[in-house]
N, C-alpha and C positions, 0 to 999 in steps of 0.2 A: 492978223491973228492975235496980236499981241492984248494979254489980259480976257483973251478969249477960252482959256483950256484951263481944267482941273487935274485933278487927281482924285481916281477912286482904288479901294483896294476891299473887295472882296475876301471874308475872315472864314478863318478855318471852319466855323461850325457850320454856313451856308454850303462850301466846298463839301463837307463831309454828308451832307444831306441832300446833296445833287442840285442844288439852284444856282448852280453857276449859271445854266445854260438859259434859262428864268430871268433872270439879275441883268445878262447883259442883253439880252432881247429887249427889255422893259427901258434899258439904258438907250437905247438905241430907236425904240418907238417914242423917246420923247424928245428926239431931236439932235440927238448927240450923235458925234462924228469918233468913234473909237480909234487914234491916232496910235496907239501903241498901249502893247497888252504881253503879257506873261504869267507863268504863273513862276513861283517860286519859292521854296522856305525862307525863313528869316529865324534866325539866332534870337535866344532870350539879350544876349550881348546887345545887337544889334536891335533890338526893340524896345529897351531900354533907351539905347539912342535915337532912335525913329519918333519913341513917347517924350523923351526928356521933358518938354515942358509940363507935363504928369506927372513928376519924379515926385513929389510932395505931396503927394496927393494918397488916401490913405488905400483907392483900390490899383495904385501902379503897380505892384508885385504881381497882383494877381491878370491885370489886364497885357502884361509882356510875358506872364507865362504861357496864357491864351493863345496871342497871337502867335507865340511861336510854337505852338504845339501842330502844328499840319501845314498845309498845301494854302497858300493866300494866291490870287491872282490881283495883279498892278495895273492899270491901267490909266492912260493919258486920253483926256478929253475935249474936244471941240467943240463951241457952241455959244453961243452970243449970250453976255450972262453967265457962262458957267458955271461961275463957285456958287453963286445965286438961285442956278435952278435946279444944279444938282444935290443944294444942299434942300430941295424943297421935295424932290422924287426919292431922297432915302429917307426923308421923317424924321419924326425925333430920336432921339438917343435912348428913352424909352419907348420899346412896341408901342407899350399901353397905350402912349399919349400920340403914337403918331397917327397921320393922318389916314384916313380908310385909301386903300391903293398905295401907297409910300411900298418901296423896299420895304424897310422894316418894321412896317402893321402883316405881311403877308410872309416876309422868312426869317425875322428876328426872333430868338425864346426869349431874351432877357436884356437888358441893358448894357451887361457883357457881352454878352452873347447875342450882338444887334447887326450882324449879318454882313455890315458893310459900315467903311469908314471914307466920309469925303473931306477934304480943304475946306475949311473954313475961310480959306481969304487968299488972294492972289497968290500974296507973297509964299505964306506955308507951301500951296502948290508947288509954287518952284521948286521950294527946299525938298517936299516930299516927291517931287519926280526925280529932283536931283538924285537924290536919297538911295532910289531902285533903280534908275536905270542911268547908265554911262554917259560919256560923252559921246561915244561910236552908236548907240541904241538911238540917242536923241537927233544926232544929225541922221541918223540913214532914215527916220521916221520924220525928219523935217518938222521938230519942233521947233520953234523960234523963241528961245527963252532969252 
């Protein structure tokens, strides 16, 4: 499994607008194995540290008040490729420019407001599963990090 699994995390404005249940279907019709999933809030504190390497950047205030404004759901992923193909099923980071079918050409408003957030690369993975879910979440879910 190893270098096999992602991290996605479903954002407040998709939750608030009912595409949860959309988002992970779609996750799941293209091949992904949902190994571990929650939902849960997140502290502006805490999203802060989730974005850090954001901190410089001139929309981080606004993008940790976002995320912590409601209900996100976490999720750990399986699938040969991973970061690779997940990062090709949610699109770009603008709707506009994503792809027709992507997550977020179909439930993103905005750039902000772009519906879903995946790892960009192994390593973050880790950090961001590490991040959401425990040590006891990851061994009873048999992630092998």
């Amino acid at each position: 499994m190893l270098k096999n699994i992602t991290f996605g995390l479903i954002k407040p404005d998709a939750i608030k607008k009912g595409y949860t249940s959309f988002i992970l279907n779609m996750i799941n019709n293209t091949g992904f194995k949902i190994i571990a999933l929650k939902m849960t809030l997140i502290s502006q504190i805490d999203a802060k540290r989730f974005y850090y390497i954001h901190s410089k950047k001139s929309f981080f205030e606004s993008m940790t008040k976002f995320i912590s404004s409601g209900p996100i759901v976490v999720t750990v992923l399986e699938k040969k490729n991973a970061v690779e193909d997940f990062r090709t099923i949610i699109g770009s980071t603008n709707p506009k420019e994503s792809e027709k079918g992507t997550i977020r050409n179909l439930y993103a408003e905005s750039i902000e407001k772009n519906a879903i957030h995946g790892s960009d690369s192994y390593k973050n993975a880790i950090k961001e599963i590490t991040f959401f879910f425990s040590k006891r979440e990851i061994y009873i879910n048999n992630i092998f990090i």
